[in-house]
Every structure is written in structure tokens, then in C-alpha cells.
C-alpha positions as CSV (number, residue, x, y, z in Angstrom):
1,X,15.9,13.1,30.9
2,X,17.9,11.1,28.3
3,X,18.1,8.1,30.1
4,X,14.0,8.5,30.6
5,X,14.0,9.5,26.5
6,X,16.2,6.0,25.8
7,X,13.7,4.1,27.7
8,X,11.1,5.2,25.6
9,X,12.6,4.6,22.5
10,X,13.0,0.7,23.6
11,X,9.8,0.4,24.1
12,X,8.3,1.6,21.1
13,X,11.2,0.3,18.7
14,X,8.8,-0.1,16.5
15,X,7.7,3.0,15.6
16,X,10.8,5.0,16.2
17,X,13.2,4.0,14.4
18,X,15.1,7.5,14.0
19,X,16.2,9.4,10.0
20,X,19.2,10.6,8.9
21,X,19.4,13.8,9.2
22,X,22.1,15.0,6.5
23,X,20.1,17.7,3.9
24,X,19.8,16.1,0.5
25,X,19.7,18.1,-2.9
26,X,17.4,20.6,-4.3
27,X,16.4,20.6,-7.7
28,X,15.6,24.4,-9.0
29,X,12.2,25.7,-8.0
30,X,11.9,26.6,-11.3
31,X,13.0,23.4,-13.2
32,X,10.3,21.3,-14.6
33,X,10.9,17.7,-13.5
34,X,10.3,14.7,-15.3
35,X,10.6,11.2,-14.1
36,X,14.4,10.1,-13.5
37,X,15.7,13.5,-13.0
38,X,18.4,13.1,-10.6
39,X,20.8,15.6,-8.2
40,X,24.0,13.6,-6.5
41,X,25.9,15.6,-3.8
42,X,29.0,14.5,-2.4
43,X,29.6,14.1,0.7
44,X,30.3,12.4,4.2
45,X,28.7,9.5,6.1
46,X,29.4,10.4,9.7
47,X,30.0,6.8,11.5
48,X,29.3,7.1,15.1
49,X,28.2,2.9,15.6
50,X,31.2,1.1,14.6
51,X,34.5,1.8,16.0
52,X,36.6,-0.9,13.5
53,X,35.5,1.5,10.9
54,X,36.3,5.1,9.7
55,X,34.6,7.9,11.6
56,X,34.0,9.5,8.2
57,X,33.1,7.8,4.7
58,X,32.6,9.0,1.7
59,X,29.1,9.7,0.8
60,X,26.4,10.7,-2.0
61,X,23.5,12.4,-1.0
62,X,21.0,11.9,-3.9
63,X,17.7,13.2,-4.8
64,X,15.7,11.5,-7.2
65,X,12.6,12.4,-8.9
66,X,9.9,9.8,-10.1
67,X,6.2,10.1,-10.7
68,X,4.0,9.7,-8.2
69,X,1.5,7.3,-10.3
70,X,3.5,5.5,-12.8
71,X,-0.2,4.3,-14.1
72,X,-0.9,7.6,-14.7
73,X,0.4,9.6,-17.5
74,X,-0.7,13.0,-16.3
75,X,0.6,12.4,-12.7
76,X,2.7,14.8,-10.7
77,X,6.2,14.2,-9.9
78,X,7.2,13.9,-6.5
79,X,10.9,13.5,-5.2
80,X,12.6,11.2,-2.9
81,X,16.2,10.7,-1.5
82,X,18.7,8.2,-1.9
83,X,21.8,8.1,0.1
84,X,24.9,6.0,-0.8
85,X,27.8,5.2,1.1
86,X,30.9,4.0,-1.0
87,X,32.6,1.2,-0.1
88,X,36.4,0.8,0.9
89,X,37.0,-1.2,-1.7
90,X,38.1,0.6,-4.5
91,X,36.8,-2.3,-6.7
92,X,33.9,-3.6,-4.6
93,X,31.6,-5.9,-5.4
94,X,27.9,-5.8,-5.9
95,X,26.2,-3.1,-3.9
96,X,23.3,-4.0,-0.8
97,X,20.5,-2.3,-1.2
98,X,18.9,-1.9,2.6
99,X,15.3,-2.1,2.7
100,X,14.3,-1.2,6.6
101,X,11.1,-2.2,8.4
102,X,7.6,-0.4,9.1
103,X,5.8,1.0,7.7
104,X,5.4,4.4,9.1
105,X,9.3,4.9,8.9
106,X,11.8,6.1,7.1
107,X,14.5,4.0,5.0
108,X,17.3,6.8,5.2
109,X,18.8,5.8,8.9
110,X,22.2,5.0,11.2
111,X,22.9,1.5,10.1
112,X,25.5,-0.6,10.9
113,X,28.4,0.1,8.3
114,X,30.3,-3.3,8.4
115,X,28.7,-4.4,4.6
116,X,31.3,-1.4,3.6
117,X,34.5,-3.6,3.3
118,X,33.2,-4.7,0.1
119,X,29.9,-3.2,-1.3
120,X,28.3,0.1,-1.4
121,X,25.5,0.8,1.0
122,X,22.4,2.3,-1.0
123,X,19.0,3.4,0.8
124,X,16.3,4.4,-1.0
125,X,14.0,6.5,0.8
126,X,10.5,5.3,1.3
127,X,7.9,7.4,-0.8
128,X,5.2,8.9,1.6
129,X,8.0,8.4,4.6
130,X,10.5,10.0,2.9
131,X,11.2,13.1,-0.1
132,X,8.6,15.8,-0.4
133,X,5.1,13.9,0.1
134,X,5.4,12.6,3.5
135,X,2.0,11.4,5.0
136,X,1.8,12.5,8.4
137,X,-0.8,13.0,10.6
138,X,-1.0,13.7,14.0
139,X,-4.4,14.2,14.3
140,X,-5.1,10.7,13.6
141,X,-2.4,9.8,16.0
142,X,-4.0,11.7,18.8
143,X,-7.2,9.6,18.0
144,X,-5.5,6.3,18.5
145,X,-5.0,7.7,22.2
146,X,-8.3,9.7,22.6
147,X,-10.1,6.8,24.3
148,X,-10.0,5.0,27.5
149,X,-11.3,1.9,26.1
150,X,-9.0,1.4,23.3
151,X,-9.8,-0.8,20.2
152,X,-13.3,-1.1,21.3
153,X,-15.7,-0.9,18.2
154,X,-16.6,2.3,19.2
155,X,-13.0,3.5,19.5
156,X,-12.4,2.3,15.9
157,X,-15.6,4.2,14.4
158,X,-14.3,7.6,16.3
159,X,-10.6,6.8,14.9
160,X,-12.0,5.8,11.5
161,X,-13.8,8.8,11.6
162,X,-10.8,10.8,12.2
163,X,-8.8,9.1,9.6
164,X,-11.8,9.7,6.8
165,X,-10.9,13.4,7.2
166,X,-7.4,13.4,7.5
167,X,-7.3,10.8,3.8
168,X,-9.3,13.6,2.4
169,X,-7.7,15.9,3.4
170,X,-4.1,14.5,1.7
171,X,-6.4,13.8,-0.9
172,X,-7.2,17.4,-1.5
173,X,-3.5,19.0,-1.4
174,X,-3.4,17.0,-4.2
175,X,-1.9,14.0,-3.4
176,X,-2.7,10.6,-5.5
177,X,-2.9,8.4,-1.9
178,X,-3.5,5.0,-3.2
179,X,0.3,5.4,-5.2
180,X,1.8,5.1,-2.2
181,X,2.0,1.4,-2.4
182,X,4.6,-1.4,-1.9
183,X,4.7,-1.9,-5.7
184,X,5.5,1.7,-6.3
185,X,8.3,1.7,-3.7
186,X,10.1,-1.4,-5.7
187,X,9.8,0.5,-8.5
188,X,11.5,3.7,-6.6
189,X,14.4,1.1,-5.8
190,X,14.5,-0.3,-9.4
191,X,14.4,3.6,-11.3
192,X,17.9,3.9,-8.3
193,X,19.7,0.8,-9.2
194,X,19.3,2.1,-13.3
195,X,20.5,5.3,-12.5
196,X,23.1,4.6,-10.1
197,X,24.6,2.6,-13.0
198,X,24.5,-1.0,-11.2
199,X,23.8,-4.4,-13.2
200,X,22.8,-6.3,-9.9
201,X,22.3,-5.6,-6.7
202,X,21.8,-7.3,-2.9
203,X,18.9,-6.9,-0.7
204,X,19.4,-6.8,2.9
205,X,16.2,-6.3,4.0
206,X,14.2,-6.8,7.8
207,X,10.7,-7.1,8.7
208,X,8.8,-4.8,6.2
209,X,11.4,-4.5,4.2
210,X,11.3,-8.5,3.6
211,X,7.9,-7.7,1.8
212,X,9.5,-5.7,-0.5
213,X,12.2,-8.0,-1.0
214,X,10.3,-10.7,-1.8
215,X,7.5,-8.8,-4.3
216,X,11.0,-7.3,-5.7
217,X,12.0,-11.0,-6.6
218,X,9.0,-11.5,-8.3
219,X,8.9,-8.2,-10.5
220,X,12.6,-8.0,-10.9
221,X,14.5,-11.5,-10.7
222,X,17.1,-10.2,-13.0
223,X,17.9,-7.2,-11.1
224,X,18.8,-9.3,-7.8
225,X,22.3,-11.1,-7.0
226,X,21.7,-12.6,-3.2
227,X,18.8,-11.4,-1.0
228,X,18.9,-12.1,2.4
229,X,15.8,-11.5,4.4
230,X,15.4,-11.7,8.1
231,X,12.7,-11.6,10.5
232,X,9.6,-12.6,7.1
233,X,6.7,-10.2,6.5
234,X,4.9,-12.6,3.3
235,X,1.8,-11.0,1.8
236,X,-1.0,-10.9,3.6
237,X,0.5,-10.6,7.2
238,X,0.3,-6.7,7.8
239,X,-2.9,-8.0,9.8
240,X,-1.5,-10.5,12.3
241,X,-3.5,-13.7,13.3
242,X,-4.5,-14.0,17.0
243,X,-4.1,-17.4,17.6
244,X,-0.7,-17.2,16.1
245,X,0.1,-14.3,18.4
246,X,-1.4,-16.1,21.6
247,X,0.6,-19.3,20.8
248,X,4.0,-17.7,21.3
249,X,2.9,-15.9,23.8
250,X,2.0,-19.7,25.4
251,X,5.2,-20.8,24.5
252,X,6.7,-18.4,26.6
253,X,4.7,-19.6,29.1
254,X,6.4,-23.4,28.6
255,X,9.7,-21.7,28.9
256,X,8.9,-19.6,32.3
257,X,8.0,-23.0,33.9
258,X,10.9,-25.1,32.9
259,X,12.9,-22.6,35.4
260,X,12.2,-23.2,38.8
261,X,13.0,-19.7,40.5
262,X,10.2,-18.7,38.0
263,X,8.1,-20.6,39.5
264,X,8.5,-19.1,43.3
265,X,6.6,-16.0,41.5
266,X,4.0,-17.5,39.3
267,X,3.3,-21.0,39.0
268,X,1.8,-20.3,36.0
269,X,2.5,-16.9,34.3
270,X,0.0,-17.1,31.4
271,X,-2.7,-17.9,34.3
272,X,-1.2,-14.9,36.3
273,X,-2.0,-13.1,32.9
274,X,-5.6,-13.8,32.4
275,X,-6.2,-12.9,35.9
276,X,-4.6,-9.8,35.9
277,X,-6.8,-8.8,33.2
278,X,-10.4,-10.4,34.4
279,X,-9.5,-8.5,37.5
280,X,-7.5,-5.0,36.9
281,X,-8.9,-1.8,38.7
282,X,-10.1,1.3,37.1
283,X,-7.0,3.6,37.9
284,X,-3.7,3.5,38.7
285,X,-3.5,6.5,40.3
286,X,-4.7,8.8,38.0
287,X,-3.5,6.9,35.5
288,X,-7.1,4.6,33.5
289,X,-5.7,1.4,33.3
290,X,-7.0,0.8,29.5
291,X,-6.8,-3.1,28.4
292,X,-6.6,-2.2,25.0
293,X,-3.6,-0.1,25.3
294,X,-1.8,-2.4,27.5
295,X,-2.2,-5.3,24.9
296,X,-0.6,-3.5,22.3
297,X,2.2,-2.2,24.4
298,X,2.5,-5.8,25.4
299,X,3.0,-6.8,22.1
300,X,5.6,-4.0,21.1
301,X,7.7,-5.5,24.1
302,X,7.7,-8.4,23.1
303,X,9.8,-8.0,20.7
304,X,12.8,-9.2,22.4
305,X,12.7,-11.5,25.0
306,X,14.3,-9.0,27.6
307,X,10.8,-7.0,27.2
308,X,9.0,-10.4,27.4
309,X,10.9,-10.7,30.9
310,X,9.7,-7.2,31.6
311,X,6.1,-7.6,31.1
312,X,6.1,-10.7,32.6
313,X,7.7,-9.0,35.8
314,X,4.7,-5.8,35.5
315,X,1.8,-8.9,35.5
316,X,3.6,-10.4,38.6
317,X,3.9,-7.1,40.4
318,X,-0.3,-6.6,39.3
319,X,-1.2,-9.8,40.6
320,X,0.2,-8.4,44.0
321,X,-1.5,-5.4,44.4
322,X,1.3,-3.0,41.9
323,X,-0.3,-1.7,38.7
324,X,2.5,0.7,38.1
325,X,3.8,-1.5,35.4
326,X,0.9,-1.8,33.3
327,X,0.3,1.9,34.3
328,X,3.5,2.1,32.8
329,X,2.5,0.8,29.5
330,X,-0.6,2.9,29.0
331,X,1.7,5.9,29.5
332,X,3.9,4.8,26.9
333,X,1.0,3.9,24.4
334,X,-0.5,7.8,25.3
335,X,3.0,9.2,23.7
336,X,2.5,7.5,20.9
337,X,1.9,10.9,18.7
338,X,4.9,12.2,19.8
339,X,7.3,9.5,18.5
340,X,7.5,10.4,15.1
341,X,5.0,7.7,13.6
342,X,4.1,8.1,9.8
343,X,0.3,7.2,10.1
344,X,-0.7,8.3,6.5
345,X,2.5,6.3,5.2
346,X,1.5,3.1,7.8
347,X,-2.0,3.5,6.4
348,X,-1.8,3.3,3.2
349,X,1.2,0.9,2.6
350,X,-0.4,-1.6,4.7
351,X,-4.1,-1.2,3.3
352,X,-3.1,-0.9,-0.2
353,X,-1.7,-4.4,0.6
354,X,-3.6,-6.5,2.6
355,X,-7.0,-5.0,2.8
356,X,-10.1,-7.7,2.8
357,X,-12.7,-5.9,2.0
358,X,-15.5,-8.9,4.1
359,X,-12.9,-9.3,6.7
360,X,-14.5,-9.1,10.2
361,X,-11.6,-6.4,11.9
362,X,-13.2,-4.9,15.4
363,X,-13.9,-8.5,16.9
364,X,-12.3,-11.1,14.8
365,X,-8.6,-9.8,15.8
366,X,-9.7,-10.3,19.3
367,X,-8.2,-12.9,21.1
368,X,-10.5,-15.7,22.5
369,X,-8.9,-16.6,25.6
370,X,-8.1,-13.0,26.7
371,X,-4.1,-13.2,26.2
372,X,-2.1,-11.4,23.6
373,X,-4.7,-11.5,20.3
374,X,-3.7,-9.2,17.2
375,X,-4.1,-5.5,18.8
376,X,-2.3,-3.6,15.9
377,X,-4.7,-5.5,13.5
378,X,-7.5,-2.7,14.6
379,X,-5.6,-0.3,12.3
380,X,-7.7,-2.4,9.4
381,X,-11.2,-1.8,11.7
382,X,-10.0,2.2,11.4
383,X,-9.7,1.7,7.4
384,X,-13.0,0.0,7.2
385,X,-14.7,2.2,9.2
386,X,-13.5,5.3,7.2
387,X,-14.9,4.7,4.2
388,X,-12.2,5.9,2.2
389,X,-12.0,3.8,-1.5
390,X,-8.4,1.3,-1.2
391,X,-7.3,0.7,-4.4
392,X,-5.2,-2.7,-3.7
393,X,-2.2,-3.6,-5.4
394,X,-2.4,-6.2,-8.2
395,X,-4.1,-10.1,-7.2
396,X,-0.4,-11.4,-8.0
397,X,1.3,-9.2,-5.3
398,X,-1.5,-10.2,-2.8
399,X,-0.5,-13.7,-2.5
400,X,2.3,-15.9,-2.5
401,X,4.0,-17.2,-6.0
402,X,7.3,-18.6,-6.8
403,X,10.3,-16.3,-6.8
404,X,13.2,-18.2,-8.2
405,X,15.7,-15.4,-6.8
406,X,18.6,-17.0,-4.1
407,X,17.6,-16.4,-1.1
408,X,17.9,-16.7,2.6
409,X,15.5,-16.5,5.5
410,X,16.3,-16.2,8.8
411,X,13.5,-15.9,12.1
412,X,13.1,-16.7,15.5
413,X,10.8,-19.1,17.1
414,X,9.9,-16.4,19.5
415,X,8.8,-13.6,17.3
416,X,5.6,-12.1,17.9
417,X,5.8,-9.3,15.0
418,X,6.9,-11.4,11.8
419,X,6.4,-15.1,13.4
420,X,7.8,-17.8,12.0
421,X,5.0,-19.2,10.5
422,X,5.6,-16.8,8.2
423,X,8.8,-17.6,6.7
424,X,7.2,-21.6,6.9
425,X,4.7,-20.6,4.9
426,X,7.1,-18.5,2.4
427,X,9.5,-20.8,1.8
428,X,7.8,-23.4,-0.4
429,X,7.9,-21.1,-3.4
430,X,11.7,-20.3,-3.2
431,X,13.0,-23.0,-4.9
432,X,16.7,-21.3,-4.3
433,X,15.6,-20.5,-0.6
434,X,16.9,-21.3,2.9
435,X,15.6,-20.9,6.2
436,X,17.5,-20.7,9.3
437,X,15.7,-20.4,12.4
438,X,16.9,-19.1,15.3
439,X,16.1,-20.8,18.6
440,X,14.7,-18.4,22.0
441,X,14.7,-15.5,19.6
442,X,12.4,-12.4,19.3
443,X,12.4,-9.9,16.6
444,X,14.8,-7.7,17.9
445,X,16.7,-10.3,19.4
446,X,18.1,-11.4,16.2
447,X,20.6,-8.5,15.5
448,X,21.0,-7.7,19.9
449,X,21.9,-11.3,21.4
450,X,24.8,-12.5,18.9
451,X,25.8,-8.8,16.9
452,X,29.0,-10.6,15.7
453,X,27.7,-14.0,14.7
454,X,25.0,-12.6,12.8
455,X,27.6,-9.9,11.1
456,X,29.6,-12.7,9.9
457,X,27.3,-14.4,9.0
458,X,25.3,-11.8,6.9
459,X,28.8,-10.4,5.0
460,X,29.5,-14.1,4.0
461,X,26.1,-14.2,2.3
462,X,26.2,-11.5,0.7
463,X,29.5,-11.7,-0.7
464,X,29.9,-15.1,-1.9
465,X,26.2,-16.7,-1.4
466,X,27.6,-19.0,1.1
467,X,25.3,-20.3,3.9
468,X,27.1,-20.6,6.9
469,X,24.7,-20.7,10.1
470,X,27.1,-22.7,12.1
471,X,28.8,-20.3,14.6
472,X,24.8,-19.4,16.1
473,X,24.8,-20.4,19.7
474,X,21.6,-21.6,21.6
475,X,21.1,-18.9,24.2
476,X,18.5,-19.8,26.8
477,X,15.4,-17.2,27.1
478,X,16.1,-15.8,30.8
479,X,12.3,-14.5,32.0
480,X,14.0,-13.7,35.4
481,X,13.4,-10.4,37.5
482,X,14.7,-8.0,35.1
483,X,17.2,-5.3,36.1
484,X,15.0,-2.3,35.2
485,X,11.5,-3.0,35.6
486,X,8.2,-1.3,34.4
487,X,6.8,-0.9,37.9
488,X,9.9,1.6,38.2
489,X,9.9,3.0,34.9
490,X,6.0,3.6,35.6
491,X,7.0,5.6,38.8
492,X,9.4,8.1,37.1
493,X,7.3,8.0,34.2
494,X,4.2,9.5,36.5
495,X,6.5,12.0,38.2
496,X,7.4,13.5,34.7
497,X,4.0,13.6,33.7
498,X,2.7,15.5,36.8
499,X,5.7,17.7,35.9
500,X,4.2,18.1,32.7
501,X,7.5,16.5,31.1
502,X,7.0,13.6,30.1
503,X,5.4,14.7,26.3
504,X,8.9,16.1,26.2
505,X,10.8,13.0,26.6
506,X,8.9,11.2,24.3
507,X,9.4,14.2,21.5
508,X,13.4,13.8,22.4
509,X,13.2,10.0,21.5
510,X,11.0,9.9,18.8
């Protein structure tokens, strides 16, 4: 069951990426809070990922309470945690503030502790992810499964519908939704950095978190010593572009043919992929094999190029006559509410954002040669048709502007999620910026395929601003057979649901 539960939790990385589960601080029930009132426990970092570090580190578990609309001088206060780990250096140097990816996901979690030697670690929970106003709702996460013909216009309306009702419903506990916003999240980070007593700090941010970063730069230059962000989320890419998406997914298809035992399985995979999908049956078994769904988990694996491999395989396999694979992938997309998604948090954070209130979102996310396309972008379809009222974050925060903070950028070619066209396009107004690109590389791939190049690489940064990209090795995309395959994983996967276990796997992963 744990082995199933780990598979799981590889293929939705994205939107399980586990909390910490130490209990922070209470303040009094009967204390009136006002904004900056702060609790610090002491205590101990359990370090179970490292093994050339101590299993147990000395700790602060910190609540800190801010207001929930800092436009709002009658607004409630809500609390969130912070959790520091001290360095090992009893003089250390300037602390690295981690800033995680999502949305939807907590920034408390089981990082790598290696930035210890020299720096505290600080993480400052994510405000409707994490604290006392968390924005989950299942119900709207059982209506992104509901359907059979997933991210049809007709889907979107029924989820939209759900989401209407689920916004109001936050709305009438009392919660002030549209502050749960990037720009209120930097200022979460900026009240911690005051009160934890620090002059400057380092980012060290990834995917969402790079948003952050960045807008950080911008609202708080003087706060920042060296930010490092990898794998580039700029504004207005919570909606991905199709073409984008179905370009990498085409240069995968240039890599498969330059190996030739590729070729003795599909001449031509990305042909082998429109076919598969002009063509699919009905069922799987009793499985509906849903287009929509299988796009999107698509997507999700391709966030490393050992997924790409994987989906690559399933699409052979279909081609033959074997739907387990993508069978596979619609039963993974149906868990989806069980893995422990934020969808109020995702919502919100992303609208708040990017939102265009003309933007055509049920068909002009679509792809138009039936490949990859933007499948998360539907979220925005869901928004529109809700009706709710998004109060965007300021024009300035919307769009890109020079940040004059020293920076580094680092992607793959190969990334699907944060493509590098991104961090092209961001780099132009960071006058102190750098961009290292990573060749044959993914999203997750970045921090999986060289874990002690990167490390060095990353603690050199941070510590002296040094730029040395030197020791990254080319490592050649292998799309071969992979050693566990979908088609299998699809098999067990359909046992455990006939068993009626397979909810239960998910619930253990997510």
C-alpha cells in the first residue's frame, strides 16, 4: 500500500507537496490580538533527509499574527506560522528565507537542511494555506472530477457553479477572500524578517515562490541580500500559453527521434500522440477514458523527463491496443480531492493575480493541434464562470518592471510548468540578473538529476553571491521503456479501486 501511496505522490507532485507537522503556538483565547503580536516556542527540527547533518536541530516554532486586510483598518486579525531552524554557525550569516511553490500548498515543509552550515532557515507560512484561515474546499474539488468530459465548457459552468458557492460561502464565515493575495503574503514575509530581528535576508525560492520573489524585489529591494530563483513563474503566467506548452512537448518529440531504439516503437511519437487521441475508445474497462483528464495528468508528468518517458511509453502501449496507461491517468486525476489540494488558496492567489477579465478561458487554452495545450488554465474558465467579483492586485504587480535586486535564475529547456520563456522574458528587467539554463531538464528535474551540483552550487550563491554554474553536467533525456510503467501502475491501480482502496492510498499520500 505504501509503495502504491508513493506512486501517487509522484505523479501529482504538484499538488502534494506534504506540511510539517510540528504544533506551533497558541496565543490566549482570550487575548485581543493586534497586528505583529508574536508567540516563539523553542524547539526541535527533526532531520530525517540529510544524513551529513544532525538528526536534531534546534528550532523555533513561531506564530505570528497580522491582519488579514492591511487596506482595511477595521479588518480581523488572522494568524500564521513561521518556523525557523538555527544555523550551526554560531555567528551565521544572513538568513534564507524559503518561498515554496503552488499555490494550493503550504510553505512550512521537509526541506533539504544543507543551507544550515551558515544561515538560518525561515519559512513563513502561506496565508490561506497555512495559520487559522486556510481555504479548503473539497466540494469544489470533487467538481473538478464530477464529469466525464473534463474541461468541456459545460464542465467549467457546473465547476464554476460549484465554486460561486463555495467563495460565498468563505465569504460568509467572515473571511475578507480577495486579501489572500500574493502582495499580502510578501508583506507576511516582510512583518517576519522585522520581528525576527534580521537587516537582510536571502530568498531561495522555486516555482510560485519565484513570483513572490521577484514582486518582493520590487516592493522591498532593501530588505533582500542575494535571491536566487529557480524554475521562473513572472506575472502573468499562472495561465499557461498553449502553444508554449505544445512546443516543448514537440521538442521532446525531436529528442525521441534522435535515438534510434525509439524509433523501433514509434517512428514518430508526437504523431503516435494525436492518433491516440483522434482515436481512443470509450472505456477502459470500466474505467471512461476522459481526454480532458488525461491531458492534465499529462502535463503534471511531465514535469520530469522520467514522467515524459512514462507517458510516452502509456501512448505507445494505446496505440497497440493497451489503454491501461492512460486509464491509469484518469484514475490518478479522479483522486485528486484526496491529495490535500488547497483549492480556495489556488483560487484566489492565482485569480487575484492574473485574472483578464475579456480573456477567452473555455476554448482559447485549448490546444489547436490536439497535443498538450494549457489544461490547468481552465481553473480561470471556473473563476469566470462563477461570477464571484476578483479584486486584482495593483497594475504594477501585474506586469513586469525593473527590480534592481542580485539575482539569479536558473530553468530548464524542458519545463512544461514554469517554461523557459519565462525566465527570457524576465530577465531583461534585472539589470543585476543571471540566467543559467539547464539543458534536457524538466521542472523537477532540476533538484532530482544532479542533487549535489545544484547544492553547491546554490550554498555558493547564497553565501558569497558567486556564480558558479560550471560543475552542471549535460545529461542526455533518456525517453526509453521506463522501468515502472503506467500500463502497470493502471493494473494495480484498478485492483485497489474494485477493492474499494484505492481513495485510501491516495488519502495516505496526500
Amino acid at each position: 500500500m505504501k509503495q502504491i501511496a508513493l506512486l501517487i505522490v509522484l505523479g501529482l507532485f504538484a499538488t502534494s507537496i506534504p506540511a510539517f507537522s510540528q504544533k506551533f503556538p497558541e496565543f490566549a483565547k482570550d487575548k485581543i490580538l493586534k497586528d505583529g503580536d508574536i508567540l516563539i516556542k523553542e524547539g526541535i527540527y527533526k532531520n530525517k533527509d540529510d544524513k551529513n547533518y544532525p538528526k536534531k536541530i534546534k528550532a523555533d516554532y513561531i506564530t505570528m499574527a497580522v491582519k488579514e486586510n492591511r487596506n482595511n483598518t477595521e479588518s480581523r486579525i488572522i494568524t500564521i506560522p513561521i518556523l525557523r531552524i538555527h544555523s550551526l554557525n554560531k555567528d551565521p550569516k544572513e538568513p534564507v528565507f524559503l518561498l515554496n511553490g503552488g499555490p494550493g500548498g503550504s510553505n512550512i515543509y521537509n526541506f533539504g537542511i544543507w543551507l544550515i552550515d551558515q544561515h538560518d532557515i525561515v519559512m513563513v507560512g502561506y496565508r490561506g494555506a497555512d495559520g487559522s484561515t486556510k481555504l479548503n474546499s473539497k466540494a469544489f474539488g470533487e467538481a473538478m472530477v464530477a464529469d466525464t468530459n473534463t474541461f468541456s465548457v459545460e464542465h467549467c459552468r457546473k465547476a464554476g457553479s460549484v465554486l460561486k458557492k463555495e467563495l460565498e460561502r468563505f465569504t460568509n464565515e467572515g473571511i475578507d477572500l480577495n486579501s489572500y493575495n500574493i502582495i499580502e503574503v510578501i508583506d507576511d514575509i516582510e512583518n517576519a524578517r522585522i520581528k525576527l530581528g534580521y537587516n537582510k535576508v536571502n530568498l531561495c525560492a522555486y516555482s510560485y515562490g519565484t513570483r513572490l520573489g521577484y514582486i518582493y524585489g520590487m516592493r522591498y529591494p532593501t530588505s533582500i541580500n542575494w535571491s536566487f530563483l529557480a524554475l521562473v513563474n513572472p506575472p502573468g503566467h499562472f495561465c499557461y500559453n498553449p502553444d508554449v506548452e505544445d512546443n516543448i512537448l514537440k521538442e521532446y518529440g525531436e529528442l525521441w527521434k534522435k535515438d534510434t531504439s525509439n524509433l523501433k516503437r514509434s517512428a514518430d511519437i508526437i504523431l503516435t500522440i494525436k492518433k491516440v487521441f483522434t482515436s481512443m475508445p470509450v472505456k477502459w474497462k470500466k474505467i471512461t477514458i476522459d481526454p480532458g483528464k488525461i491531458r492534465l495528468m499529462m502535463f503534471t508528468f511531465l514535469y520530469s523527463t522520467d514522467g515524459t518517458a512514462q507517458i510516452f511509453d502509456a501512448f505507445i502501449s494505446a496505440e497497440n491496443g493497451d489503454y491501461s496507461g492512460l486509464a491509469c491517468l484518469v484514475m490518478m486525476y479522479d483522486m485528486l480531492p484526496e491529495m490535500g489540494q488547497v483549492w480556495g488558496d489556488l483560487i484566489m492567489k492565482g485569480a487575484t493575480a492574473d485574472y483578464v477579465i475579456n480573456k477567452n478561458y473555455t476554448t482559447g487554452t485549448d490546444s489547436k493541434e490536439n497535443l498538450l495545450g494549457a489544461p490547468h488554465s481552465k481553473l480561470f474558465a471556473m473563476i469566470k464562470f462563477s461570477g464571484y467579483q476578483i479584486d486584482l492586485i495593483p497594475e504594477k504587480y501585474r506586469k513586469l518592471d525593473t527590480s534592481y535586486v542580485n539575482t539569479v535564475l536558473i530553468n530548464g529547456n524542458l519545463d512544461v510548468s514554469t517554461p523557459l520563456t519565462n525566465a527570457r522574458e524576465l530577465l531583461p528587467y534585472l539589470p543585476n540578473g543571471k540566467l543559467i539554463i539547464i539543458s534536457d531538464c524538466s521542472h523537477m528535474d532540476l533538484r532530482l538529476k544532479q542533487p549535489e551540483v545544484f547544492i553547491a552550487f546554490v550554498k555558493e550563491y547564497i553565501l558569497t553571491g558567486q556564480v558558479k554554474d560550471g560543475d552542471f553536467k549535460h545529461i542526455p533525456v533518456n525517453l526509453g521503456k521506463p522501468q515502472k510503467s503506467l500500463q502497470k501502475m493502471g493494473k494495480s491501480f484498478y485492483t485497489l479501486k474494485r477493492l474499494g482502496l484505492l481513495k485510501i492510498a491516495a488519502r495516505m499520500a496526500g
